[in-house]
C-alpha positions in Angstrom: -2.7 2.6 19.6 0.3 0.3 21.0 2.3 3.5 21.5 -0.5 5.5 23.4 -1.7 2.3 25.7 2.4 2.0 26.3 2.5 5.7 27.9 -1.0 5.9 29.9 0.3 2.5 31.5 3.7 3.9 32.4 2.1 6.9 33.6 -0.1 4.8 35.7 3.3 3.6 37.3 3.8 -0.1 35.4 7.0 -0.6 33.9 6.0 -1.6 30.1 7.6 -3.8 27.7 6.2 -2.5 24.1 6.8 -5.3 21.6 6.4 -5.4 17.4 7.8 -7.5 14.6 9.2 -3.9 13.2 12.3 -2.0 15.2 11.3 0.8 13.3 7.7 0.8 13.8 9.3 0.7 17.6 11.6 3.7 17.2 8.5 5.6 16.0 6.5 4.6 18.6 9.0 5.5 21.3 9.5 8.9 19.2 5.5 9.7 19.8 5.5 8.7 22.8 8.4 11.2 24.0 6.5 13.3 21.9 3.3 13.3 23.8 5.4 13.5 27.0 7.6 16.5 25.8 4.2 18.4 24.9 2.4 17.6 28.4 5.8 19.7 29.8 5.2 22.2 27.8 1.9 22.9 29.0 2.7 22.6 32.6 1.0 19.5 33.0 3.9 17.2 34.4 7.3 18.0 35.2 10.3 17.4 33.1 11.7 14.5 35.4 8.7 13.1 36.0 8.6 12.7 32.1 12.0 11.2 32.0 10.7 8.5 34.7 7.6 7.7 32.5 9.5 6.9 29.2 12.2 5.3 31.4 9.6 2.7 32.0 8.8 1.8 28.8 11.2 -0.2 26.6 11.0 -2.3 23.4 11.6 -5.6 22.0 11.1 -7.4 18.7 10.8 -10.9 20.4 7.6 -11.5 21.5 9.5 -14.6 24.0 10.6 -11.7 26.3 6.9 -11.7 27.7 7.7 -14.6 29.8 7.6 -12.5 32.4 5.0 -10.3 32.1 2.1 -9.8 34.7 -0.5 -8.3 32.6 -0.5 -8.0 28.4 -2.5 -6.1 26.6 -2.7 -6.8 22.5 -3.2 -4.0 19.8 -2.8 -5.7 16.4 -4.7 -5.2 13.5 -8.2 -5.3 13.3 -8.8 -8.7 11.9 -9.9 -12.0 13.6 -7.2 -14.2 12.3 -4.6 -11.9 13.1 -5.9 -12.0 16.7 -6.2 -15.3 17.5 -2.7 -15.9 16.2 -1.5 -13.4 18.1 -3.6 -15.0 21.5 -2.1 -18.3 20.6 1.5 -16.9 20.9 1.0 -15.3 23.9 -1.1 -17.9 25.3 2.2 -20.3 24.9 4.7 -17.5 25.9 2.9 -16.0 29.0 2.1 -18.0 32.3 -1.1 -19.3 33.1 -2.4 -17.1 35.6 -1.8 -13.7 33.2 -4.6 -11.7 32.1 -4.5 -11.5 28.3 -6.8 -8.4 27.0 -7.7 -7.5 23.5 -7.5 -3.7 22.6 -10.3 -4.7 19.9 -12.4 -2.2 18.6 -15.6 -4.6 17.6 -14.2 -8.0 17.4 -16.1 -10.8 19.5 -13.8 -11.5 22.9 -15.4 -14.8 23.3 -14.3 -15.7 19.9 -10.5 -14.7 20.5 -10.4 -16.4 23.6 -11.3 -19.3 22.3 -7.8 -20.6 20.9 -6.4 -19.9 24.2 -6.3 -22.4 27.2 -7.4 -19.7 29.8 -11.0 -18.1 28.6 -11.5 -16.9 31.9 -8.6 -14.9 31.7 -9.2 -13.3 28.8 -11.2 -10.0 28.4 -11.7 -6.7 26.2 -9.7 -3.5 27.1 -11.1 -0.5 24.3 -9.2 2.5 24.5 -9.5 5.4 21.9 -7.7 7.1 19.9 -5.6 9.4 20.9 -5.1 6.9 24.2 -3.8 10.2 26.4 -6.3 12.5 26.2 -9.3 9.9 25.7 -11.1 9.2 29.3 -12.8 6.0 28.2 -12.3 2.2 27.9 -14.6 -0.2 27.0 -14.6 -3.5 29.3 -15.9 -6.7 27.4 -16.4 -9.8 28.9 -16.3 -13.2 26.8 -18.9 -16.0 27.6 -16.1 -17.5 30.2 -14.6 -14.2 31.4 -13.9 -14.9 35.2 -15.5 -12.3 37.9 -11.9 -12.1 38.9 -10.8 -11.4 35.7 -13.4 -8.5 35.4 -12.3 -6.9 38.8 -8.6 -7.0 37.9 -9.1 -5.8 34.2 -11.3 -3.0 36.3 -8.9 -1.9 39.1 -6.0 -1.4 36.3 -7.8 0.8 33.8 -8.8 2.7 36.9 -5.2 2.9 38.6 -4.4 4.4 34.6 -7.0 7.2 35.5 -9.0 6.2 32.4 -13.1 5.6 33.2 -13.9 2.1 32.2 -18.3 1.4 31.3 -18.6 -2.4 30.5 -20.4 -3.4 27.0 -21.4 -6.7 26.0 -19.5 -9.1 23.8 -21.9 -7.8 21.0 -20.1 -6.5 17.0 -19.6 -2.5 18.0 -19.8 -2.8 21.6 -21.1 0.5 22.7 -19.1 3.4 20.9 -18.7 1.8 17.3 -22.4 0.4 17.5 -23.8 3.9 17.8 -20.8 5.7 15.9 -20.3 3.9 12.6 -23.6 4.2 11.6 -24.0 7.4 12.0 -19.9 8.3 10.3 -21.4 5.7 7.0 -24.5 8.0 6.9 -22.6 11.4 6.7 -20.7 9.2 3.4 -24.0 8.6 1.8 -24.8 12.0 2.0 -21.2 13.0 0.0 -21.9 10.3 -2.7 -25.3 11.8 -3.4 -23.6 15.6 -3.7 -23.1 17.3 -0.2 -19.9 19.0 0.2 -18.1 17.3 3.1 -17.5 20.7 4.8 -21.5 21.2 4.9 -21.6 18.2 6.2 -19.4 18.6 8.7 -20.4 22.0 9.8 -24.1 20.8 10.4 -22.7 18.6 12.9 -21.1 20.4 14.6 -23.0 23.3 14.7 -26.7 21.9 15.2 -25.4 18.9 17.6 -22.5 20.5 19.2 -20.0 17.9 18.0 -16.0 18.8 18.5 -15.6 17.4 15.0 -17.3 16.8 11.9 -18.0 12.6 10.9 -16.0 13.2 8.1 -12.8 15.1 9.9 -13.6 12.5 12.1 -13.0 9.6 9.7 -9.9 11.2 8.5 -8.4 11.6 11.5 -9.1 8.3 12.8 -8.2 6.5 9.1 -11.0 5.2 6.9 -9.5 2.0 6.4 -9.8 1.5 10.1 -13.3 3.2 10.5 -14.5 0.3 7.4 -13.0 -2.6 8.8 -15.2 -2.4 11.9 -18.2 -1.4 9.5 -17.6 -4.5 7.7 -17.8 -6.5 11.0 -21.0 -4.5 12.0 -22.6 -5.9 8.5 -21.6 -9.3 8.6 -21.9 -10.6 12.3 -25.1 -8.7 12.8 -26.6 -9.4 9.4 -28.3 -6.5 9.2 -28.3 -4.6 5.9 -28.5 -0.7 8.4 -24.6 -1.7 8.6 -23.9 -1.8 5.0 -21.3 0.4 3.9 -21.5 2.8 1.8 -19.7 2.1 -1.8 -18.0 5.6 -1.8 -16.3 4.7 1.6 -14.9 1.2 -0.2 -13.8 3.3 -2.8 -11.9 5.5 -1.1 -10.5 2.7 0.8 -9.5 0.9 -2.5 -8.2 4.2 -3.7 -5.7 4.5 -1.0 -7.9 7.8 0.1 -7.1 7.0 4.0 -7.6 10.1 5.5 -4.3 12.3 7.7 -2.2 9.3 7.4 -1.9 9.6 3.6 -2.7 12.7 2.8 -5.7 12.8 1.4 -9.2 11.5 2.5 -12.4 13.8 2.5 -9.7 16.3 2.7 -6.8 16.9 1.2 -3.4 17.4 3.9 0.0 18.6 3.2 
């Protein structure tokens, strides 16, 4: 997600700084992103120097101190609450007052996160999807002390990235995930109780018109990922409709990620 949010913003004309504890987790961001770039060439999409210019914008750093001097920031760590307010404490130290910090959370409460910084109103919910290029939308989320200002800003720069922002309310699943997961935990049922994930999958797409089956779906975007924001659905909402379904803990336990590792509802070479 850090790599993809990197190269729509430098495509959007920002000079980005892409930091992570990991140089290599870097050098493989930088890789996809030269990638993605290499492939939009290809296809006649941009030209080769105007591809050089993007990834010429974007360089790394293991030191989160080098934000100092950074305008806007934008935060993709894990999915995990404790893991984001540590990270908005750091950058609410590093960063000057007056910067906008936003949350690339999938489901996680901004109002929470901004809480253990000293700006709240400068805080706010960026969602983009996976992959960040060729999805159109991001989720705005306000906190409880999210600042009109704050909003309009937030607003005019995932515009100026040509991406088409809908705000959702500071609410576990916002829009997408609130109406998605459900539906991805349901198709997971229906394998533990015998459906072939194929069947499953071809239904889908074939009586609703969907690009890709829940399942495919789930593999492609990793199950670990998908369950982490069920399990936020289920206990911030309290609501036993959110309950995951034991085969997708399983899997998850089993190491049974999806593309990433090889093997979730399908198996990948």
């Amino acid at each position: 997600m850090g790599a993809g949010i990197a190269e729509v913003t430098a495509r959007g004309g920002y000079r980005v700084l892409l930091v992570d504890v990991s140089g290599k987790a870097l050098e493989k961001a930088k890789g996809r992103i030269k990638a993605s770039l290499d492939k939009s060439v290809e296809k006649g999409q941009l030209q080769a120097p105007v591809a050089q210019d993007i990834l010429a914008r974007i360089w790394t750093s293991e030191s989160c101190d080098e934000l100092a001097s950074a305008e806007f920031v934008i935060e993709a760590v894990y999915e995990n609450m404790p893991v984001k307010k540590e990270a908005f404490k750091k950058l609410d130290a590093i960063t000057r007052p007056e910067v906008i910090l936003a949350s690339n959370t999938s489901g996680l409460p901004i109002t929470e996160i901004a809480s253990v910084t000293k700006r709240p109103d400068k805080v706010m919910g960026l969602h983009f999807f996976y992959p960040v290029p060729r999805m159109k939308l991001v989720e705005m989320i306000r906190g409880l002390a999210t600042s009109d200002e704050t909003y309009k800003e937030c607003r005019a720069f995932v515009e100026k990235i040509d991406k088409t922002p809908v705000l959702a309310q500071d609410y576990p699943g916002f829009i997408v995930n609130r109406l998605l997961l459900p539906m991805l935990n349901e198709a997971v049922f229906l394998v533990m109780e015998g459906a072939k994930p194929e069947d499953v999958d071809a239904a889908m797409k074939l009586g609703c018109n969907h690009p890709m089956g829940p399942l495919e779906l789930l593999d492609f975007v990793g199950l670990d990922v998908a369950l982490a924001t069920m399990m936020g659905l289920y206990e911030n909402l309290r609501d036993s409709k959110y309950r995951p379904c034991p085969l997708f803990v399983k899997m998850v336990e089993a190491g049974w990620l999806g593309r990433k590792t090889g093997r979730g509802f399908y198996k990948y070479s």
